[in-house]
C-alpha positions as CSV (number, residue, x, y, z in Angstrom):
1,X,22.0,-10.2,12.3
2,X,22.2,-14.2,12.7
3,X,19.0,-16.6,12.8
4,X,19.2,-16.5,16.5
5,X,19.6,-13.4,16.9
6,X,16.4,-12.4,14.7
7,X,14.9,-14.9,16.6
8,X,15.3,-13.8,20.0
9,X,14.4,-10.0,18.1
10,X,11.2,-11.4,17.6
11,X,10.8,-12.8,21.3
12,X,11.5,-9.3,22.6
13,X,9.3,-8.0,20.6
14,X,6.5,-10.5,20.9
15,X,6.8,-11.0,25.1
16,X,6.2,-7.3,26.1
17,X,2.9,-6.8,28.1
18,X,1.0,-4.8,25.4
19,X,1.4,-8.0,23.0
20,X,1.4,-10.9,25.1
21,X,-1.9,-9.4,25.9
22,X,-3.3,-9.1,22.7
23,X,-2.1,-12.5,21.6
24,X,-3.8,-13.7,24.7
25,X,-6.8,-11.8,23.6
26,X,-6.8,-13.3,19.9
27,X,-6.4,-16.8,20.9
28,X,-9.6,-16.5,23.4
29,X,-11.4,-15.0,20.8
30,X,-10.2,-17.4,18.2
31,X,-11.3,-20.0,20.8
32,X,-14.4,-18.3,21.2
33,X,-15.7,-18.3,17.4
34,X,-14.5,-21.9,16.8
35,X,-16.5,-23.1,19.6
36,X,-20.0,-21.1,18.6
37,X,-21.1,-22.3,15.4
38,X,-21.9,-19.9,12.4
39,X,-19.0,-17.4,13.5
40,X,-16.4,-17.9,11.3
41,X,-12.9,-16.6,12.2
42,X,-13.3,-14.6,8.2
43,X,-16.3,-12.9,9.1
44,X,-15.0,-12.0,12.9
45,X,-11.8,-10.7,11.6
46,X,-13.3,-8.4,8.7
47,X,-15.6,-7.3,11.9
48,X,-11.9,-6.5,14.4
49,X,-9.9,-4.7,10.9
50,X,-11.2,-1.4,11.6
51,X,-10.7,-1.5,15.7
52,X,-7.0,-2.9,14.7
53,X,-6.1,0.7,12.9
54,X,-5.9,2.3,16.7
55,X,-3.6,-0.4,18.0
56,X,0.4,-0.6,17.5
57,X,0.7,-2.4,14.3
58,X,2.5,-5.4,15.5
59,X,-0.3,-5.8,18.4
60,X,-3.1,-5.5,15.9
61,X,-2.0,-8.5,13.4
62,X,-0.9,-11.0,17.1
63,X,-4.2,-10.3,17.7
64,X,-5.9,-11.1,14.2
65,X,-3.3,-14.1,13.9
66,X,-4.1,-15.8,17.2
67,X,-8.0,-15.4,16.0
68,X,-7.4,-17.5,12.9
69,X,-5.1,-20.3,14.5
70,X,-7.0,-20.4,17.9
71,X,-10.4,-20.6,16.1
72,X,-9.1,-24.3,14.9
73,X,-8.5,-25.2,18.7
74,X,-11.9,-24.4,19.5
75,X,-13.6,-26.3,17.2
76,X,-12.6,-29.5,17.8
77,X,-13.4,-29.1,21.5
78,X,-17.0,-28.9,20.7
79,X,-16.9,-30.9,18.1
80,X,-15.6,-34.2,20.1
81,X,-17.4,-33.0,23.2
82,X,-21.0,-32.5,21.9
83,X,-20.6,-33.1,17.9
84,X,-20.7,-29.6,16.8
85,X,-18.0,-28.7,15.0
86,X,-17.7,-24.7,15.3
87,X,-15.1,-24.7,12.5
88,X,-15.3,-26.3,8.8
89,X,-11.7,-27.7,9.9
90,X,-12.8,-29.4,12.5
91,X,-15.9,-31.3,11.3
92,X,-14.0,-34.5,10.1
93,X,-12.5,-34.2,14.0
94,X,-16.2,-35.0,15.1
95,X,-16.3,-38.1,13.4
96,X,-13.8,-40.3,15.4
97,X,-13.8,-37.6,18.6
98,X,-17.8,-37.6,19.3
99,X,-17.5,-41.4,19.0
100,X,-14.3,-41.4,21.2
101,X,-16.6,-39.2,23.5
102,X,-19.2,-41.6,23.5
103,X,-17.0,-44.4,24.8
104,X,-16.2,-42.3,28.1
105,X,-12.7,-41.1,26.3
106,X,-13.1,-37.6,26.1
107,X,-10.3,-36.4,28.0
108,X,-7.8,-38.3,25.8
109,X,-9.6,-37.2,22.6
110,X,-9.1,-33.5,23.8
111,X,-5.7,-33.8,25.0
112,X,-4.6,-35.7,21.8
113,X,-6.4,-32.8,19.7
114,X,-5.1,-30.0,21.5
115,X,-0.9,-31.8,21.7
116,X,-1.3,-32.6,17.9
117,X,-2.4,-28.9,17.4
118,X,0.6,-27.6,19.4
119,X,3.2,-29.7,17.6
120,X,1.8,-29.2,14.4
121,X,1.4,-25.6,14.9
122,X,5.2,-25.4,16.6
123,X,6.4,-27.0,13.6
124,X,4.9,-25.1,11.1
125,X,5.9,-21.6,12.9
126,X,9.8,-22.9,13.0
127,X,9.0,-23.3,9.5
128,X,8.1,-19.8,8.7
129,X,11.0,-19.0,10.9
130,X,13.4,-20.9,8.4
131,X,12.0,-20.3,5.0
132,X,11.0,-16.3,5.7
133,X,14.2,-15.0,5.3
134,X,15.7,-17.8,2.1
135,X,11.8,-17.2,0.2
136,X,12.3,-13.0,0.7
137,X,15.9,-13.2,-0.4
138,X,14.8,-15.0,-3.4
139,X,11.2,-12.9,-4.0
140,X,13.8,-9.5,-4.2
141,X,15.0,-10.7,-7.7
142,X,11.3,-10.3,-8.6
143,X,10.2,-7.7,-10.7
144,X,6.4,-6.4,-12.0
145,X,6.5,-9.4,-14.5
146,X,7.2,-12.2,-11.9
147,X,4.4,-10.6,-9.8
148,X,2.3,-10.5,-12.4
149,X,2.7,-14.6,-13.5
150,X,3.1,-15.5,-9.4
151,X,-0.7,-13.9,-9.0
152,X,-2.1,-15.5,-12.8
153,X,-0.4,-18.9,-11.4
154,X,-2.1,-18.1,-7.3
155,X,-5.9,-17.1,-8.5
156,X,-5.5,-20.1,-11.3
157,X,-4.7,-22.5,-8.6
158,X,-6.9,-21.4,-5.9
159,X,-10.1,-22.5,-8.3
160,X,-8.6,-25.8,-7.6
161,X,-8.9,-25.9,-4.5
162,X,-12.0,-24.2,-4.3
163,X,-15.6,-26.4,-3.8
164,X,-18.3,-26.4,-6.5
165,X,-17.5,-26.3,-10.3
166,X,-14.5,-25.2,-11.4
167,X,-16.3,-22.3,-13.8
168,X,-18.1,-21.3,-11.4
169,X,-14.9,-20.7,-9.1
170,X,-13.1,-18.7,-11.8
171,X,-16.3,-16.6,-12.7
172,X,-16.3,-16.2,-8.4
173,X,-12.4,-14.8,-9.4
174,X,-13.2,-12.5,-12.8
175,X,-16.2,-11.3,-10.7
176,X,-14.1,-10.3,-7.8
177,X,-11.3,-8.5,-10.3
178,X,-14.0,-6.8,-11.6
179,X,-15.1,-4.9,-8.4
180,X,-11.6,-4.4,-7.7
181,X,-11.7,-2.0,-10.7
182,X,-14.5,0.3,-9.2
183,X,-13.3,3.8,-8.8
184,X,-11.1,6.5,-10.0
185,X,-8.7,4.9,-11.8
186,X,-5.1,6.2,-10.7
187,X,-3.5,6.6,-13.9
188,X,-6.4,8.1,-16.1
189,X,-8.1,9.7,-13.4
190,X,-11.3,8.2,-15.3
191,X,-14.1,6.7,-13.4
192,X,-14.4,3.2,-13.5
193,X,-18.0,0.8,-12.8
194,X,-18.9,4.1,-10.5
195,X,-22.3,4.7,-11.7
196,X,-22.3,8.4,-10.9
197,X,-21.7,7.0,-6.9
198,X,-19.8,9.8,-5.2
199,X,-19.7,7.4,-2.4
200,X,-18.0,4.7,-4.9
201,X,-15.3,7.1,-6.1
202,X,-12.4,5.1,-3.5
203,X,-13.7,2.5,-4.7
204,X,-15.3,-0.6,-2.7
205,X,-13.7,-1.1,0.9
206,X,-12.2,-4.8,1.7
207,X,-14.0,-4.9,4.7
208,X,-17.3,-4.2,3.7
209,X,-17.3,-7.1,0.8
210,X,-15.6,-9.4,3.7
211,X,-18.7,-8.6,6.1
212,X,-21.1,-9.4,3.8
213,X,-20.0,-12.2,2.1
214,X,-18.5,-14.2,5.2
215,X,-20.5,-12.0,8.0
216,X,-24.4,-11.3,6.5
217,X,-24.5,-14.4,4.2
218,X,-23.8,-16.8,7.3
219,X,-25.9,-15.0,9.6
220,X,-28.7,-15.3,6.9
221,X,-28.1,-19.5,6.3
222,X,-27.4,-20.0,9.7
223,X,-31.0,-18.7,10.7
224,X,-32.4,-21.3,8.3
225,X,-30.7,-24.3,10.0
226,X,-32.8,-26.2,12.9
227,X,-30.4,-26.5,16.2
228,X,-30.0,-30.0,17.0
229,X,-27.1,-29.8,19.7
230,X,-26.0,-33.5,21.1
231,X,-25.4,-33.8,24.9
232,X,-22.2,-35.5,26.1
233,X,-22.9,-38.7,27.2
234,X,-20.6,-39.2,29.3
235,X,-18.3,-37.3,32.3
236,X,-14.8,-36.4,31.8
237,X,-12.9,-38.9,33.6
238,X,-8.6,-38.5,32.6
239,X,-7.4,-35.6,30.7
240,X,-4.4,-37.6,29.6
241,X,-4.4,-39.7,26.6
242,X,-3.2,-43.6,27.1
243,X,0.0,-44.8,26.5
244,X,-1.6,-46.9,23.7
245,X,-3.4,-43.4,21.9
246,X,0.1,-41.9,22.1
247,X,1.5,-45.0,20.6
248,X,-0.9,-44.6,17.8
249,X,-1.9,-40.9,18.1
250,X,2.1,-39.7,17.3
251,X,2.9,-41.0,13.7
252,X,-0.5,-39.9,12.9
253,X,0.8,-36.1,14.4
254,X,3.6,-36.5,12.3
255,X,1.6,-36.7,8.4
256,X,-0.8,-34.7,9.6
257,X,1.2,-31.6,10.5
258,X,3.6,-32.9,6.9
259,X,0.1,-32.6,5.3
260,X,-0.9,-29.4,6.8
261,X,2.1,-27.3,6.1
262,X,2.0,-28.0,2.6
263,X,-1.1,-27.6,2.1
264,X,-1.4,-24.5,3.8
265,X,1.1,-22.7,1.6
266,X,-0.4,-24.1,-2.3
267,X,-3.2,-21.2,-3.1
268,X,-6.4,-21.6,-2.2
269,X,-5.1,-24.2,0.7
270,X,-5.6,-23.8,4.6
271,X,-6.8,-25.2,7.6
272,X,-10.6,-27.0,6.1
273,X,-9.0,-29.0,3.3
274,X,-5.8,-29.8,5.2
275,X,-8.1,-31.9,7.7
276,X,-9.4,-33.2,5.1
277,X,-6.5,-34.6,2.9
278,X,-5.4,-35.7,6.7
279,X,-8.2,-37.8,7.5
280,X,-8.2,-39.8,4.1
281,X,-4.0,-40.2,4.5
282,X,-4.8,-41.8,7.6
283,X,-7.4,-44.1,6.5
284,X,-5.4,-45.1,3.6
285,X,-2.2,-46.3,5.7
286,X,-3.9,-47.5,8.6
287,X,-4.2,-51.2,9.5
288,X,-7.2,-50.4,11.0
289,X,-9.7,-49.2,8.6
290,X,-12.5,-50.4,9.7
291,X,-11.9,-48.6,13.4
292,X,-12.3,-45.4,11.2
293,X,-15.6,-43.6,12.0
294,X,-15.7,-46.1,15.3
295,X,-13.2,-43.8,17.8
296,X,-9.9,-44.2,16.1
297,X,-7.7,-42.1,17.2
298,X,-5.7,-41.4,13.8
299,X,-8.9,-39.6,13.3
300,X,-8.8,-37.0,15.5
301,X,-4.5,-36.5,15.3
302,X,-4.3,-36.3,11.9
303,X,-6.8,-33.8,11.3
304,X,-5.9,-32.1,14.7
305,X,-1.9,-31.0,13.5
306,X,-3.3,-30.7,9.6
307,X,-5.6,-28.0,10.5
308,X,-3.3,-26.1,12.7
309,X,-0.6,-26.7,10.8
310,X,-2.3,-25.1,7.6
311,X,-3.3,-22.7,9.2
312,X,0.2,-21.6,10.3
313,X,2.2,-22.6,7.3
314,X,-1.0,-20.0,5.5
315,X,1.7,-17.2,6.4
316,X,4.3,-18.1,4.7
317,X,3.4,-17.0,1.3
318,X,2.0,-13.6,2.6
319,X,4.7,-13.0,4.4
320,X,7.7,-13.5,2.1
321,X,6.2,-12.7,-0.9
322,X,3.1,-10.5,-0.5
323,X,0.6,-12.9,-1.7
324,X,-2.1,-13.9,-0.3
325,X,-2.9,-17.8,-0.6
326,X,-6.6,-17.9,0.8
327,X,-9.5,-15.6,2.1
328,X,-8.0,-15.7,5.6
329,X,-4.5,-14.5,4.5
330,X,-6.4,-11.8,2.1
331,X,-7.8,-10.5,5.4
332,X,-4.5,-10.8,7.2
333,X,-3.4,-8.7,3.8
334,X,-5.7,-5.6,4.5
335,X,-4.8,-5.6,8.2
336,X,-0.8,-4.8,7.1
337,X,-2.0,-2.3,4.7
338,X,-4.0,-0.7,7.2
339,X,-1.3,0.2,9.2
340,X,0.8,1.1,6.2
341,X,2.8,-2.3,5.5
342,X,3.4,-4.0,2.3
343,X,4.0,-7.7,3.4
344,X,6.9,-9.2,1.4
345,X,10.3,-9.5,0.7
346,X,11.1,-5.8,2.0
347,X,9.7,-6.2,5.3
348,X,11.9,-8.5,6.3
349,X,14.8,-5.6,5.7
350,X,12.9,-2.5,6.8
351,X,10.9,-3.6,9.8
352,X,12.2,-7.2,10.7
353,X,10.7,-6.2,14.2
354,X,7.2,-6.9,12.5
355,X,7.7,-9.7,10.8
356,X,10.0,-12.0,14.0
357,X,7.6,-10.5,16.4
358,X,4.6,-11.9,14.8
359,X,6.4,-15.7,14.0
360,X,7.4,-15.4,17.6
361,X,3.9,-15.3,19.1
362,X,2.7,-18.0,17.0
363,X,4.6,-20.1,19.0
364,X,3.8,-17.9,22.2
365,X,-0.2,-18.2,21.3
366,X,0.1,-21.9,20.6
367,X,1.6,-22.6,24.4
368,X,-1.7,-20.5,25.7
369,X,-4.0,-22.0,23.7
370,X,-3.0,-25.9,25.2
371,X,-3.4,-24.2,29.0
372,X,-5.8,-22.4,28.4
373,X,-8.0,-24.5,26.3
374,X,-8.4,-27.8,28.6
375,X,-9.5,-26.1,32.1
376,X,-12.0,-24.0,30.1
377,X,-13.6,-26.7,28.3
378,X,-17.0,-26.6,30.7
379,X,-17.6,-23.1,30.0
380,X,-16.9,-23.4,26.3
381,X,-19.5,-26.2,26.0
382,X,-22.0,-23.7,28.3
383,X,-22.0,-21.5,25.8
384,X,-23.2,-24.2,23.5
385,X,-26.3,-24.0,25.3
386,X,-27.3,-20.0,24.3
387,X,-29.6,-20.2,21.1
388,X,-28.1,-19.0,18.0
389,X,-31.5,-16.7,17.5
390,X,-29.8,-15.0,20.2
391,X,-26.5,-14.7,19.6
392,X,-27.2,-13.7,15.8
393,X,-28.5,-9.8,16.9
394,X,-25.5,-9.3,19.1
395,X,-23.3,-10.7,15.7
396,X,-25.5,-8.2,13.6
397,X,-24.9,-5.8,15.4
398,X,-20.8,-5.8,15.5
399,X,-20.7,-6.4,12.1
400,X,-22.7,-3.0,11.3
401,X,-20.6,-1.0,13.8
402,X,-17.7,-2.7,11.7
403,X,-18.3,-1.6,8.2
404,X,-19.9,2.0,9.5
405,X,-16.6,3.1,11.2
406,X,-14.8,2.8,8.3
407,X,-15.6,5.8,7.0
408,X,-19.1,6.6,9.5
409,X,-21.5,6.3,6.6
410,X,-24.6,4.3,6.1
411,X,-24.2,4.1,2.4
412,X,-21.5,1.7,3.6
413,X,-23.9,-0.6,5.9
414,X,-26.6,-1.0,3.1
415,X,-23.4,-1.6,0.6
416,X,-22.6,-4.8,3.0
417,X,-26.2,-5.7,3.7
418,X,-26.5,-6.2,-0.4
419,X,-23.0,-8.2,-0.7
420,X,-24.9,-10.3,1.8
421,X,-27.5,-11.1,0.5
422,X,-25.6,-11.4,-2.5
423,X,-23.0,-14.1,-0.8
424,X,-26.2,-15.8,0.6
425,X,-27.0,-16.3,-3.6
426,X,-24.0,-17.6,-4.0
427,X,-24.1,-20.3,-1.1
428,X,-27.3,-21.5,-2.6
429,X,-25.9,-21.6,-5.9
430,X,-23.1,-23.7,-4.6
431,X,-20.4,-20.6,-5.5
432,X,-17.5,-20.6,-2.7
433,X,-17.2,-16.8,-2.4
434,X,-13.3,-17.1,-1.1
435,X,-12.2,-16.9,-5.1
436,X,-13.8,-13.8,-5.0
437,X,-12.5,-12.2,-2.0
438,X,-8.8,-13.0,-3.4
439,X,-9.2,-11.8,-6.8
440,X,-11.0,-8.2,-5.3
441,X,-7.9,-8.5,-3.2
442,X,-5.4,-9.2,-6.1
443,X,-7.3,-7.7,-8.5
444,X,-5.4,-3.6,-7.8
445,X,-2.2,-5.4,-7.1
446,X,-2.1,-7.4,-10.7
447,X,-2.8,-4.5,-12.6
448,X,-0.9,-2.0,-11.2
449,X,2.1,-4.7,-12.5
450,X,0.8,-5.4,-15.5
451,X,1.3,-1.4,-16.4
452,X,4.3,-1.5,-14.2
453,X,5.6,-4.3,-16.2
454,X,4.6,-2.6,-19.7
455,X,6.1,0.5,-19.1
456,X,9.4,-0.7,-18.3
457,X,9.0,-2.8,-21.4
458,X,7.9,0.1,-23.5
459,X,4.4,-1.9,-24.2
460,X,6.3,-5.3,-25.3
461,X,4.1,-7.7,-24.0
462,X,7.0,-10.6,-24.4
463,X,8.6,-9.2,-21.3
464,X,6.5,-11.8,-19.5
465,X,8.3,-14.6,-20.8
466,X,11.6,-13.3,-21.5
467,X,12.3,-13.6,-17.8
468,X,13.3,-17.1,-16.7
469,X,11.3,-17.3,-13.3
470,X,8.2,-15.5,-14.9
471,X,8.2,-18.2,-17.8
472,X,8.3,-20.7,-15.2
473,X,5.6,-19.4,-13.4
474,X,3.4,-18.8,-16.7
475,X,4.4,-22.5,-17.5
476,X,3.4,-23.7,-14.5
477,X,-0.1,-22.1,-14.7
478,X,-0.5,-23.3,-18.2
479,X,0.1,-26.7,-16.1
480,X,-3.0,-26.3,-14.0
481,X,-5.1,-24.7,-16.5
482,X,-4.2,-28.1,-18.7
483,X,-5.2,-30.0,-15.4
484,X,-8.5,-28.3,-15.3
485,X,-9.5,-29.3,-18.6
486,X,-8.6,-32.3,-18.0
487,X,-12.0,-34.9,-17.6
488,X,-10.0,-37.8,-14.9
489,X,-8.8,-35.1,-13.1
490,X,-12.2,-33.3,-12.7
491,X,-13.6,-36.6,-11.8
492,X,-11.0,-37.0,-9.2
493,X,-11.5,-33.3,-8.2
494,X,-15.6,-33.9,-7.7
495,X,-15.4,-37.1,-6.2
496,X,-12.7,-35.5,-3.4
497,X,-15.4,-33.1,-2.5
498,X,-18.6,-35.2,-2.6
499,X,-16.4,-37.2,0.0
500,X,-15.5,-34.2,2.3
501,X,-19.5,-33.2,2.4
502,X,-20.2,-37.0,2.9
């Protein structure tokens, strides 16, 4: 089958009732969490995993997808409108969009947020569209060593990327291969980190680490924050930017959704430092500076297509090659193996249905998203208005029914209550816990190579680097771990994030 043909595969599939209605569903919800604060789209998708094993596969992961990409949309609608960002991607929008707000042009900061986002995110699907099929081609001449030096080289890079100290993010990684180990192992049938658990003998389930870390932890630091929620100041007047915004708003579309699909496919990149990286491009080539952090524009375009476009262009590793690049693919990760997928190169071959139907909605969810988003913005900022002390029971509460259907034990529940309070260490200690949720995820995957990799070898370890695109890959991580020790680029590194707090 031709491109267009695949294509128009992936329509069919993605434009039946049952999944329209899903993706529908996912971009409310996605909405939904990036307008409340302290509801991440991680913690709300560990919560959904378990509900998506009794829906069709392809339905399930619209559903989980459209959550992560419409929870950037919703964001910046409260962050411009009442500055509250829900989402971490869309606190640099409240900079330039509250402001923008402030001078009675709300309407034309929403509508350039929420075009940006479409563009960006209709870009970045065409370009998951494009590259699926030439990255799996190429990913089906890898082997157990090229997986092996493609996950060393991923986890490496993602401590990058990751905030706080670089130790502590690979201790955050070692720490997260080490509970990967817990259980029987499957080749010695010995128990592994167990402690006489019976209940520990399948080891630690994915969702229960994702609920604590992302759902207990926040609910526990989120209870320690004071609300202070701004009122607009101003009515909505036009919901239709200026010809001068467009003028200016447009090139700033076009880095930011550049910035944002490249970002979104390094490891450890997405959506939050896409917007980011965005913002300080557009300060950097503006002629207008000083208009930054005063309602420019730029502000709110560039990191409008960045995040959506990271967040879009997040699929592309996962998809072609099985890897996860952040927390929020890691999730997307567990919901194919769930329903008995092994993203990669081989899906593409064997169930091509899955894979276009899924790059199809994206661009479906992105089109309902823009109609949807605009008439709904007075009920979205209503909601603002419910106290978090009351929304945080209701959160509790899902996220326990979450990890207890999994396998209808308790042991379970007080498993994720101690992984939160654990994650909530961590967030004081200034430890990002996403490190750890991809090396847990990794963790099975690398060493099942590794032996994979011996074996064929018959236990010589040089196998590694007597392929050419494994040596490459171990080169390439010998690259970053040279960066890492480098002291200008950890200066650069620090002062990158002291800026993104600022």
């Amino acid at each position: 089958m031709n491109f267009v043909d695949l294509l128009m595969l992936g329509f069919s599939e993605a434009l039946t009732p049952t999944n329209l209605g899903f993706c529908l569903l996912g971009a409310l919800l996605g909405t939904l969490i990036g307008v409340l604060p302290g509801i991440g789209p991680t913690a709300t998708i560990a919560v959904l995993l378990p509900i998506t094993f009794y829906l069709p596969p392809l339905a399930g992961l619209i559903m989980l997808a459209g959550i992560y990409y419409g929870a950037q949309y919703g964001g910046s609608t409260t962050a411009i409108l009442v500055n509250l960002p829900g989402e971490a991607s869309s606190v640099v929008t409240a900079v330039d969009g509250y402001k923008m707000a402030q001078q009675g042009r709300a309407g034309s900061a929403l509508a350039v947020a929420a075009l940006g986002s479409f563009f960006a995110g209709t870009v970045a699907t065409f370009g998951i569209a494009i590259a699926g099929p030439t990255l799996s081609s190429f990913a089906l001449s890898f082997g157990p060593a090229e997986y092996v030096s493609l996950m060393l080289f991923g986890l490496l890079a993602a401590t990058i990327l990751a905030r706080g100290p670089v130790l502590k993010a690979i201790g955050m990684i070692l720490l997260g291969l080490l509970l990967g180990m817990v259980g029987i192992d499957a080749s010695s049938g010995e128990e592994r980190l167990t402690f006489t658990a019976v209940e520990l003998f399948d080891g630690i389930d994915f969702v229960v680490i994702a609920i604590g870390l992302f759902g207990f932890s926040e609910i526990i630091e989120n209870l320690e924050n004071v609300e202070a929620r701004g009122v607009l100041v101003s009515k909505l007047s036009r919901l239709w930017p200026t010809r001068e915004d467009f003028r200016r708003a447009w090139p700033a579309v076009l880095r930011g959704t550049a910035v944002g699909t490249l970002l979104g496919v390094l490891p450890g990149g997405g959506a939050t430092l896409a917007s980011f990286c965005a913002y300080s491009v557009e300060k950097k080539v503006s002629k207008r500076p000083h208009e930054f952090g005063e309602g420019a524009v730029e502000g709110v375009a560039g990191p409008e297509a960045a995040n959506n476009a990271g967040a879009q262009s997040s699929f592309i590793p996962l998809l072609t090659l099985g890897i996860p690049s952040n927390n929020m693919m890691a999730m997307m990760l567990s919901a194919f193996i769930i329903h008995g997928i092994t993203p990669g190169p081989t899906v593409l071959a064997t169930q091509p249905e899955i894979f276009w139907g899924l790059v199809a909605s994206m661009w479906i969810g992105n089109l309902m998203l823009v109609v949807i988003n605009l008439p709904l913005i007075g009920v979205w900022v209503k909601l603002l208005t419910v106290p978090y002390r009351l929304l945080y029971p209701a959160i509790l509460l899902f996220c326990c029914v979450g990890v207890y259907s999994i396998n209808n034990r308790i042991f379970d529940v007080a498993l994720a209550a101690g992984f939160g309070l654990l994650g909530y260490a961590f967030r004081k200690a200034k430890c990002e816990p996403g490190p750890l949720l991809l090396g847990f995820v990794l963790g099975p995957l690398l060493e099942t190579n590794i032996r994979r990799a011996l074996t064929i070898s018959h236990g010589n370890p040089s196998v590694f680097v007597e392929r050419p695109i494994s040596l490459v890959l171990l080169i390439a991580t010998a690259g970053v771990l040279l960066l890492m020790i480098l002291p200008s680029f950890r200066k650069t590194r620090e002062e990158a994030f002291q800026e993104e707090e600022a």
